[in-house]
C-alpha positions as CSV (number, residue, x, y, z in Angstrom):
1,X,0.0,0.0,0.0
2,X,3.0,2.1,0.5
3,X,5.0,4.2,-2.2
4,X,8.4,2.0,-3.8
5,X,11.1,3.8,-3.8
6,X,11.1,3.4,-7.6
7,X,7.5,4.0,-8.6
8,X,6.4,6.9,-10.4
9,X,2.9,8.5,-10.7
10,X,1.5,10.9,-13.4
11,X,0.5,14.4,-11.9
12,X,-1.1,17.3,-14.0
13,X,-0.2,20.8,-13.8
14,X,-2.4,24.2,-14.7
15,X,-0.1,26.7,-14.7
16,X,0.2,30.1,-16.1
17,X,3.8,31.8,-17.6
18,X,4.2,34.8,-18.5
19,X,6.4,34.9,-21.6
20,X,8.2,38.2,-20.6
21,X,9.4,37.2,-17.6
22,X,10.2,32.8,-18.1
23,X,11.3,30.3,-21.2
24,X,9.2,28.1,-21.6
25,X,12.9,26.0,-21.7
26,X,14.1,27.0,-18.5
27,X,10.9,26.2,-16.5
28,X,11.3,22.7,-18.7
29,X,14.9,22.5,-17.4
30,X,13.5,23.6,-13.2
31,X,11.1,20.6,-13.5
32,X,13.6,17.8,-14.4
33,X,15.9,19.2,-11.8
34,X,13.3,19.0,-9.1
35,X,13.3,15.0,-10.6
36,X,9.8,15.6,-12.9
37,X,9.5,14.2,-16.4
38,X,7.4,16.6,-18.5
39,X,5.3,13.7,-21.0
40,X,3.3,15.7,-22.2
41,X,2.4,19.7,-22.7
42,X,-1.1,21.0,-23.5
43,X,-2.3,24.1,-24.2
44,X,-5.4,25.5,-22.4
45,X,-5.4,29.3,-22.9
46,X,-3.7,32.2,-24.9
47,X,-3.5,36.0,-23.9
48,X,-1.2,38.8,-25.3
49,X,1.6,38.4,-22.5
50,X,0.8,34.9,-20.2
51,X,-0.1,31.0,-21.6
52,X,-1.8,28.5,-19.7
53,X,-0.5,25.0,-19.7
54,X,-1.8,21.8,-18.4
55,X,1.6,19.7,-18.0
56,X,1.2,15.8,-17.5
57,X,4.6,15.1,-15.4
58,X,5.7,11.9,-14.2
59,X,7.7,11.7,-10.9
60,X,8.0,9.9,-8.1
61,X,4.9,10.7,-5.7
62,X,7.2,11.9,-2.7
63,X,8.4,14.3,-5.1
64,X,5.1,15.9,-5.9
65,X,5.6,19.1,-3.4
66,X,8.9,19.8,-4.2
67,X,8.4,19.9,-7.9
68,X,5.4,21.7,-7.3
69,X,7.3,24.0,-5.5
70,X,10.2,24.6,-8.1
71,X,7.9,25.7,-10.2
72,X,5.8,28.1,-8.2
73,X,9.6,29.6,-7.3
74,X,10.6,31.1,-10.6
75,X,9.6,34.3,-11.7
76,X,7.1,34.4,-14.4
77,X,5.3,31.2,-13.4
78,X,2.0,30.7,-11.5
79,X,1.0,27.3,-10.6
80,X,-3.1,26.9,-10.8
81,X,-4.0,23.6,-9.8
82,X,-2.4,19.9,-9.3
83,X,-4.2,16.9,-10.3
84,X,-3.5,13.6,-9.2
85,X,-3.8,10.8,-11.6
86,X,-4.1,8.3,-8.0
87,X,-6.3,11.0,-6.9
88,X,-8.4,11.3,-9.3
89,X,-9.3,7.7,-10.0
90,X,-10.8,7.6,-6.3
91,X,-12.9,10.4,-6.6
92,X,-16.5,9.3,-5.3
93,X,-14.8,6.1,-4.4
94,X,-13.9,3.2,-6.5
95,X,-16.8,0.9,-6.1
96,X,-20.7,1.0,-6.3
97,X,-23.7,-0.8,-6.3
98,X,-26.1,-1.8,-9.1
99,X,-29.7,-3.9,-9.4
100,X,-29.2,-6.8,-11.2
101,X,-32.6,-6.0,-13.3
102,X,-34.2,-2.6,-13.8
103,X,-37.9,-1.5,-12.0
104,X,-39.7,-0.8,-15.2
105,X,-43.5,-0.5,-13.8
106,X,-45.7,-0.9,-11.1
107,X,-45.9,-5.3,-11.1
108,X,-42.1,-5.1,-10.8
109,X,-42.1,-3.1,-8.1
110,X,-44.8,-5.5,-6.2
111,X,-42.4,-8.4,-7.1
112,X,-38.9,-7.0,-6.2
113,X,-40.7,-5.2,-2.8
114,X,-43.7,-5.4,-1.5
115,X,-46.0,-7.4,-1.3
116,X,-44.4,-10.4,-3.6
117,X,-41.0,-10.0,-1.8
118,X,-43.0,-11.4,1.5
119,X,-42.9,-14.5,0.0
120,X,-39.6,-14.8,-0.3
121,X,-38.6,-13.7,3.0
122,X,-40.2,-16.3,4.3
123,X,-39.1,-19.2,2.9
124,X,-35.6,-17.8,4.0
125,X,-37.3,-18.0,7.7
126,X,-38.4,-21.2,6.9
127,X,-35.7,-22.6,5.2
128,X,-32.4,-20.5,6.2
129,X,-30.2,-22.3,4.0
130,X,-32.2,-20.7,0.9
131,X,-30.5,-17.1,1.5
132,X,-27.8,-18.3,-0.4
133,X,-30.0,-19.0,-3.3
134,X,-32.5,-16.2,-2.6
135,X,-30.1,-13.4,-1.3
136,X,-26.9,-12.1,-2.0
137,X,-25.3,-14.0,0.5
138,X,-24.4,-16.4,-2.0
139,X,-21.8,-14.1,-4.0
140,X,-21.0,-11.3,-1.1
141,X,-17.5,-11.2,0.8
142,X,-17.2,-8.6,4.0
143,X,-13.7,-7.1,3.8
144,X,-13.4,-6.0,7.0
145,X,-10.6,-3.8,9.0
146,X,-9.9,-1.2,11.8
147,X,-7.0,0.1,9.5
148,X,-4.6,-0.4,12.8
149,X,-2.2,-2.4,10.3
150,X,-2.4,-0.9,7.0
151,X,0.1,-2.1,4.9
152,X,3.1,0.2,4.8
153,X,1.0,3.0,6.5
154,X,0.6,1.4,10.1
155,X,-2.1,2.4,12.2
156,X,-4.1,5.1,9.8
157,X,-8.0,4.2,11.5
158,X,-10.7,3.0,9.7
159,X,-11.1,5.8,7.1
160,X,-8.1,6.2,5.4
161,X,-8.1,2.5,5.1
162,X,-11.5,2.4,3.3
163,X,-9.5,3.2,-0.4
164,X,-7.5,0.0,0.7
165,X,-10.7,-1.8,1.3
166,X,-12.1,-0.6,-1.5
167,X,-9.4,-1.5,-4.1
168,X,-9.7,-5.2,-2.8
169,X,-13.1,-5.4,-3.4
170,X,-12.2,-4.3,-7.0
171,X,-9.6,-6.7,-7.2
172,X,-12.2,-9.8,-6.1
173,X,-14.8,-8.6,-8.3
174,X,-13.0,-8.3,-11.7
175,X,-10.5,-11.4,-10.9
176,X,-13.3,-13.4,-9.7
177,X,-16.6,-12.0,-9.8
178,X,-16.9,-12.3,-5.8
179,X,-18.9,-8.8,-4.4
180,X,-17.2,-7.8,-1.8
181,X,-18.1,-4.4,0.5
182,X,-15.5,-3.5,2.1
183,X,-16.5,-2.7,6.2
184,X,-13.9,-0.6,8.0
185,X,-14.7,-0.5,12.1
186,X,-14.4,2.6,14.5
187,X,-13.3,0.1,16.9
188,X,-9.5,-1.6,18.0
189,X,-11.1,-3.4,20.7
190,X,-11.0,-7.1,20.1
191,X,-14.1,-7.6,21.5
192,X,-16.3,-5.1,19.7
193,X,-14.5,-6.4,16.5
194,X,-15.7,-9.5,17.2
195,X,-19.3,-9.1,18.1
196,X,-19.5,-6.3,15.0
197,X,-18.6,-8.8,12.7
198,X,-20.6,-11.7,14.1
199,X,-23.6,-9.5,14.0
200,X,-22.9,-8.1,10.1
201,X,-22.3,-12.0,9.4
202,X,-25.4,-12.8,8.1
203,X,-25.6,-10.7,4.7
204,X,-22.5,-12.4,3.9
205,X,-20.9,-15.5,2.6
206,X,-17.5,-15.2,3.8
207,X,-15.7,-12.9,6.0
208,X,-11.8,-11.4,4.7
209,X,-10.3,-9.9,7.7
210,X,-7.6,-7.2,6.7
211,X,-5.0,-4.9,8.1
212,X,-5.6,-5.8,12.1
213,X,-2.8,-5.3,13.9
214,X,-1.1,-8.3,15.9
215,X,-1.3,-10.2,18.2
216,X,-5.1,-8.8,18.2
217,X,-5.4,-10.2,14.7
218,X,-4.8,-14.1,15.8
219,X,-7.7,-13.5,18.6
220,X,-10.1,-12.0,16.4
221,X,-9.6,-14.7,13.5
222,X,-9.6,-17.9,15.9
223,X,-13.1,-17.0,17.8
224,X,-15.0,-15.9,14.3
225,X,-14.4,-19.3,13.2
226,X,-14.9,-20.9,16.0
227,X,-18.4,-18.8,16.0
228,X,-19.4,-18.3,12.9
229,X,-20.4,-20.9,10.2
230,X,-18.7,-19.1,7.1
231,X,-15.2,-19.2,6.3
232,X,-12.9,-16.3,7.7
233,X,-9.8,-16.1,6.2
234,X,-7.3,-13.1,7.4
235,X,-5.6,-12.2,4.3
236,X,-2.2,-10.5,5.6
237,X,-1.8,-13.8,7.3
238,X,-3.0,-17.3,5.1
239,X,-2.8,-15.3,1.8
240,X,0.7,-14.0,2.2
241,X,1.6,-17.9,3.2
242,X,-0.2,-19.4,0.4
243,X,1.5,-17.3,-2.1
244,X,4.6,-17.8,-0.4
245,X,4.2,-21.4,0.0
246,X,3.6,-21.6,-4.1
247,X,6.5,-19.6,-4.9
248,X,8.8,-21.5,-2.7
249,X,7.4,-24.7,-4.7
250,X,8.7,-23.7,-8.0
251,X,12.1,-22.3,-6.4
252,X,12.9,-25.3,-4.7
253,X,12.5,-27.4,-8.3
254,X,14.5,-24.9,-9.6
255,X,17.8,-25.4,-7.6
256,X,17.0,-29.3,-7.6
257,X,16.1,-29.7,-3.9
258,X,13.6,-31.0,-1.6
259,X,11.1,-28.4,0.2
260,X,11.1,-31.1,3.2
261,X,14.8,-31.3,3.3
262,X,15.3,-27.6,3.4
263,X,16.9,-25.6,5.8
264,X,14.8,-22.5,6.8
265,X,15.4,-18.9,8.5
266,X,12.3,-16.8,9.1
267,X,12.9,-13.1,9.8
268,X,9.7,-11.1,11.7
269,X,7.2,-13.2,13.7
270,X,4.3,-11.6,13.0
271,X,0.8,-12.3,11.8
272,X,2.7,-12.7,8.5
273,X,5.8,-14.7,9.6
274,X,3.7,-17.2,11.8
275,X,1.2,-18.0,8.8
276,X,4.1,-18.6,7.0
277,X,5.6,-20.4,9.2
278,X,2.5,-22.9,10.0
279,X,1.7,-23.5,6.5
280,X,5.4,-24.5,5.9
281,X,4.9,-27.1,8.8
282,X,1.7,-28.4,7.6
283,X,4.0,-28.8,4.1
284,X,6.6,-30.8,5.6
285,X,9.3,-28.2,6.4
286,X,11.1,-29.5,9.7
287,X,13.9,-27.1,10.5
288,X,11.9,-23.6,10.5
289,X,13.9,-21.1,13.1
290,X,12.6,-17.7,13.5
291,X,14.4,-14.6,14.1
292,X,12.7,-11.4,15.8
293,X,13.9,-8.2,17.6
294,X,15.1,-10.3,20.4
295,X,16.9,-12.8,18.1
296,X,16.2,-16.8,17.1
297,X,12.9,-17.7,19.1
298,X,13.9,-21.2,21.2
299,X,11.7,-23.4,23.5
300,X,12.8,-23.0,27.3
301,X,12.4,-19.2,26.5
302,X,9.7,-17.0,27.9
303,X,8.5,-14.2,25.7
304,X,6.2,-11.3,25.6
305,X,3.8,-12.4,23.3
306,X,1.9,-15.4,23.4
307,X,2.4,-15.9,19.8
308,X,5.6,-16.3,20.6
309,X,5.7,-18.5,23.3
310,X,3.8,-21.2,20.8
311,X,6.4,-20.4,18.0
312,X,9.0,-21.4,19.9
313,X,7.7,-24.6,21.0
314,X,6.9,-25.6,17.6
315,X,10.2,-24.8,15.7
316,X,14.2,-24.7,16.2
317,X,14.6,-28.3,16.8
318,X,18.5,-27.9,16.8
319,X,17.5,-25.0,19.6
320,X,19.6,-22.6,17.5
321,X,19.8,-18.7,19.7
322,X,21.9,-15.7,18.0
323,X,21.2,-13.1,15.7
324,X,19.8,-13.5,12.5
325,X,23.6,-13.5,11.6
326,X,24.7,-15.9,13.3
327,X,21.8,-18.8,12.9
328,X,21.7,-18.2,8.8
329,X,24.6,-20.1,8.3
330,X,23.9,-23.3,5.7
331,X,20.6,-21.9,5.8
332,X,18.2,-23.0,2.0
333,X,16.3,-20.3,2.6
334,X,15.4,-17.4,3.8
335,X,12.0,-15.9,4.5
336,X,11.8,-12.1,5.6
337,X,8.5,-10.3,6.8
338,X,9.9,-8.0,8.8
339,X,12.2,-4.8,7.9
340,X,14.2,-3.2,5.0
341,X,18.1,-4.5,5.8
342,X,18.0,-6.8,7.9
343,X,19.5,-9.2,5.6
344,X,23.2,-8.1,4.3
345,X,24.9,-9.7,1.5
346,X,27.6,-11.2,4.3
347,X,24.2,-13.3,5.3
348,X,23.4,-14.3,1.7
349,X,26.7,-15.6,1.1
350,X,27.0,-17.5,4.4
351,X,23.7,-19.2,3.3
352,X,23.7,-22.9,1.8
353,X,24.3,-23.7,-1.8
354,X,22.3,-22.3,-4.3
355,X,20.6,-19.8,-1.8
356,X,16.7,-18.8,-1.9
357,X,16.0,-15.3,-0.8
358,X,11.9,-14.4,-0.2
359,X,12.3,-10.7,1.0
360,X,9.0,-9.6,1.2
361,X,9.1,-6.8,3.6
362,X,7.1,-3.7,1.8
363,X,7.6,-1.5,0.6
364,X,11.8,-1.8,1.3
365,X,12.8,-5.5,1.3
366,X,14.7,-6.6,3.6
367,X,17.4,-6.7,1.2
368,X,17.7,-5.4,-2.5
369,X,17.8,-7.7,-5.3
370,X,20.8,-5.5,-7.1
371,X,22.8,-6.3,-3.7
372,X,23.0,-10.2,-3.9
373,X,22.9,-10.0,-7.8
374,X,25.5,-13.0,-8.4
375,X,25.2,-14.5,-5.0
376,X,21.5,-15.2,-4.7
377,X,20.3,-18.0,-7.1
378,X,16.5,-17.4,-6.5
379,X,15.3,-14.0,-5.3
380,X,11.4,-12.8,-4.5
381,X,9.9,-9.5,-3.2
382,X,6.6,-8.2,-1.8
383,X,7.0,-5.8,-4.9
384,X,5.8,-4.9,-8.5
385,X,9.0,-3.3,-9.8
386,X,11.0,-6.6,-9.5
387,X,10.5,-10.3,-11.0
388,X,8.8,-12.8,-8.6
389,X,6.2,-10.8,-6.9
390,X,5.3,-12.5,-4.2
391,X,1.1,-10.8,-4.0
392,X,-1.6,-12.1,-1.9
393,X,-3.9,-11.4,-5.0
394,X,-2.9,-14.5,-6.6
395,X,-4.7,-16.5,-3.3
396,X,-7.6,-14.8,-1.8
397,X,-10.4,-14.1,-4.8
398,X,-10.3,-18.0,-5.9
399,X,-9.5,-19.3,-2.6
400,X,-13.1,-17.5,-2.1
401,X,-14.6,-18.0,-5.5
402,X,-14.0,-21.9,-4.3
403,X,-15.4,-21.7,-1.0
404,X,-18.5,-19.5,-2.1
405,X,-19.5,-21.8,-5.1
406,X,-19.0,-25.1,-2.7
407,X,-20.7,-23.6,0.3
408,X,-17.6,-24.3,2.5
409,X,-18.3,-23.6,6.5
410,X,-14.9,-22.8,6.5
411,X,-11.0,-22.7,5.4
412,X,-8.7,-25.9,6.4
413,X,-5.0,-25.8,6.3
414,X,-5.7,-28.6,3.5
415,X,-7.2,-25.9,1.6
416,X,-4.7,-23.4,1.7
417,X,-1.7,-25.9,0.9
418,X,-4.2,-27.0,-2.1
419,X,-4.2,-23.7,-3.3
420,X,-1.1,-22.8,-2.9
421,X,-0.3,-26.4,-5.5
422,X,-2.7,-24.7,-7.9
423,X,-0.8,-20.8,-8.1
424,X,2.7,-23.2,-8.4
425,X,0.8,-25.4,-11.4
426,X,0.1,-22.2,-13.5
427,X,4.3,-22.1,-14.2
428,X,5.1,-24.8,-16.8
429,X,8.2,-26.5,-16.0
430,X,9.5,-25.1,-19.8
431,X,8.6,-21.7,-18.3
432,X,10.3,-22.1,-15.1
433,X,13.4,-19.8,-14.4
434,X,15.2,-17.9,-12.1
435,X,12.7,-14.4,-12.6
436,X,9.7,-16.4,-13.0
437,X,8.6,-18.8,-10.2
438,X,5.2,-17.4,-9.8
439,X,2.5,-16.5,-12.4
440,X,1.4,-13.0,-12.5
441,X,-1.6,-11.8,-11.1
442,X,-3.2,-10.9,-14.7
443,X,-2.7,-15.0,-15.9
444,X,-6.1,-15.6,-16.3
445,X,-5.5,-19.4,-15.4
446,X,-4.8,-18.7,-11.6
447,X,-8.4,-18.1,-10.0
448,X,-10.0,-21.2,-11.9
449,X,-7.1,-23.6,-10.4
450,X,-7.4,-22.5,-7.2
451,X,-11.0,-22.2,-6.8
452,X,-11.1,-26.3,-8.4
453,X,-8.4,-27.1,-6.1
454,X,-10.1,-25.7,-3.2
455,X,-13.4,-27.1,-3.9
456,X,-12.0,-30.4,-4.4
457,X,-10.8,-30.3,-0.6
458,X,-13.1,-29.0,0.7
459,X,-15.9,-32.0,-0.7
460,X,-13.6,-34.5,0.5
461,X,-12.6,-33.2,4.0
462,X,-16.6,-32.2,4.5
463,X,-16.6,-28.6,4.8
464,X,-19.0,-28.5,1.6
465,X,-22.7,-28.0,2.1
466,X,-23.7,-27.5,-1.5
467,X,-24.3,-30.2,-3.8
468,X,-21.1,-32.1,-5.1
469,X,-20.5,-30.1,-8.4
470,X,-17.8,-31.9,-9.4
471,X,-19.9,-33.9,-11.6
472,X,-22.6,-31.3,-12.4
473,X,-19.2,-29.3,-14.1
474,X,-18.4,-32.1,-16.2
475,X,-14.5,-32.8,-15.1
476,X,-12.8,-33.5,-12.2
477,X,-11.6,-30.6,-10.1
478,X,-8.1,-32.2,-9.4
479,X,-5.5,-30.5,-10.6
């Protein structure tokens, strides 16, 4: 959610110069000092003395007030307005709501309304099970936050998360025609989360919790599922370890090794870093250690949080303590979710053969690809501007599309490693290579094997209430 160092945004500037006083070359020249890229010049009005210009500039968006500022600095120039491109794409917000079918007269309005929509609510009341043929319910995913944990941002409250909230909803509507609404909660209490979602939970089909802060996160996600009888899922968490569990998949075929076999060093245990770490376990991985602010996490130890405590219990079986340093030595691979440089190239080097480096800390990594270029054999980030994007959107909107078509109460661990199989299918072995272990998010192949894989779980673990459609469909959903 954060800027990259390296991304760039278009802006457009009004501006007004008067010809006496300014070139239109050396206000040109100010901008590209101030670090702007003038793309393209338009102009808007003509008098005797002045021009107006709308200029489209590309920069980086932390630059925005400073070119702004240049050129509002030389004589001769008067800056008018600044537009946005980001901005301006939000205006009104990104989503909205439409009927299905229009009202055209007076018998449609009896059968959509009242009276003829009496009927239907009661055979809901009769029958709850037939909202989810009669109702949204069916197709509708809550995306709920407090915005204490907002990607890159931190604690921002629930407003200025609602354009995060928003653009997710987007994403599982045009990826996999799920509606979600996203909900954002004037509340951090962990209680009054709770009992607001339970109580929302019945227009819905699933719940996606999203940017909660930890450990308030892992409270909040166990009792919904324990109480509710739709699947939660907490994005930042399972999606982040699905994705990375896929990823790692099609790097460990790379280098010619065994996922079981590998050596692994976790940096940041988080929400993020524990999800990780659990669906790595439930894959097989046996030597996990994780690494925090007070160094490798051992059993014997007592910690602050509770998290913690169980971490330790259940990983570091050579009881490895140290820094981060010192317990990455031989290690296959390295996992951050934590911090931009922790990891030095000294660590990467020190690492086993053929090293695997997942640093997905956002929006700096915890190390650079162009710093272990040469040293690193497989390298992943958390961002767009590098191969090997390692996105939650390749997980959550047919990990839902699955459990929404199949009715599922809820999401297994046999789910998630299933869909984490189907992201890691999409790569052909003839595509496989060092900058492409994961598909991109656009590869219109990725929701349809995940929601088949999922499905085909979730039928044969019992989590399925709707009729077996595997055969309705007309092919297996295996993989």
């Amino acid at each position: 959610m954060a800027v990259n160092a390296g991304s760039s945004t278009n802006i457009i500037v009004r501006l007004e110069m008067d010809k006496q006083k300014i070139a239109f070359g050396q206000m040109m020249t100010a901008i590209g000092e101030a670090g702007g890229e003038v793309l393209a010049v338009d102009v808007s009005g003509i008098a005797k003395q002045t021009m107006i210009y709308d200029l489209t500039i590309s920069l980086n968006p932390i630059l925005t007030s400073s070119v702004v500022a240049q050129m509002n600095g030389l004589v001769g120039v008067n800056v008018i307005k600044v537009s946005d491109q980001t901005m301006l794409m939000h205006l009104g917000g990104k989503i909205e709501v439409n009927p299905k079918l229009r009202i055209k007269n007076r018998d449609d309005l009896s059968r959509v309304y009242t009276p003829g929509v009496a009927r239907v609510s009661m055979a809901i009341h009769d029958d709850p099970s037939a909202a989810y043929s009669l109702t949204i319910k069916r197709n509708t995913v809550a995306v709920v936050s407090d915005g204490s944990a907002v990607l890159g941002l931190g604690n921002i409250g629930p407003l200025a998360a609602m354009p995060v909230m928003e653009g997710k909803a987007m994403l599982f509507k045009q990826l996999a025609d799920v509606d979600a609404f996203p909900i954002c909660i004037d509340t951090q209490d962990t209680e009054e989360i709770i009992e607001t979602i339970k109580r929302i939970a019945p227009a819905f089909g699933g719940i996606n919790l999203e940017d909660i802060s930890s450990p308030r996160c892992f409270e909040i996600e166990r009792r919904l599922i324990e109480e509710l009888d739709i699947p939660v899922f907490h994005d930042d968490q399972h999606g982040t370890a699905v994705v990375l569990l896929a990823g790692l998949y099609n790097a460990v075929k790379l280098v010619g090794k065994r996922l079981q076999d590998c050596r692994v060093v976790l940096s940041g245990v988080g929400a993020a870093g524990s999800a990780c770490t659990k669906i790595l376990l439930s894959a097989g991985v046996t030597d996990i250690i994780g690494v925090d602010r007070c160094g490798a996490l051992v059993r014997g130890q007592t910690y602050d949080h509770e998290a913690w405590d169980w971490y330790a219990e259940h990983t570091n079986p050579r009881l490895k303590t140290g820094t981060l340093s010192e317990v990455i030595h031989g290690a296959d691979i390295f996992i951050g979710v934590s911090g931009p440089g922790v990891l030095t190239a000294s660590d990467v080097r020190n690492m086993g053969k053929d090293p695997i480096v997942f640093a997905m800390a956002n929006p700096t990594p915890e190390i650079l690809p162009e710093e272990v270029e040469g040293i690193v054999k497989v390298m992943a980030t958390g961002r767009s501007d590098y191969p090997n994007q390692i996105n939650n959107v390749l997980c959550f909107p047919g990990l839902f599309r699955g459990v929404l078509d199949c009715r599922a109460s809820r999401i297994t661990e046999a789910m998630k490693l299933a869909a984490a199989a189907a992201i890691a299918s999409v790569v052909q072995d003839h595509e496989l290579n060092e900058n492409f272990i994961i598909p991109s998010i656009f590869n219109q192949e990725v929701v349809e094997r995940v929601r088949r894989a999922v499905m085909e779980v979730a039928y044969e673990s019992g989590v399925a209430r709707r009729r077996d459609l595997r055969a309705r469909e007309g092919h297996p959903l295996q993989m």
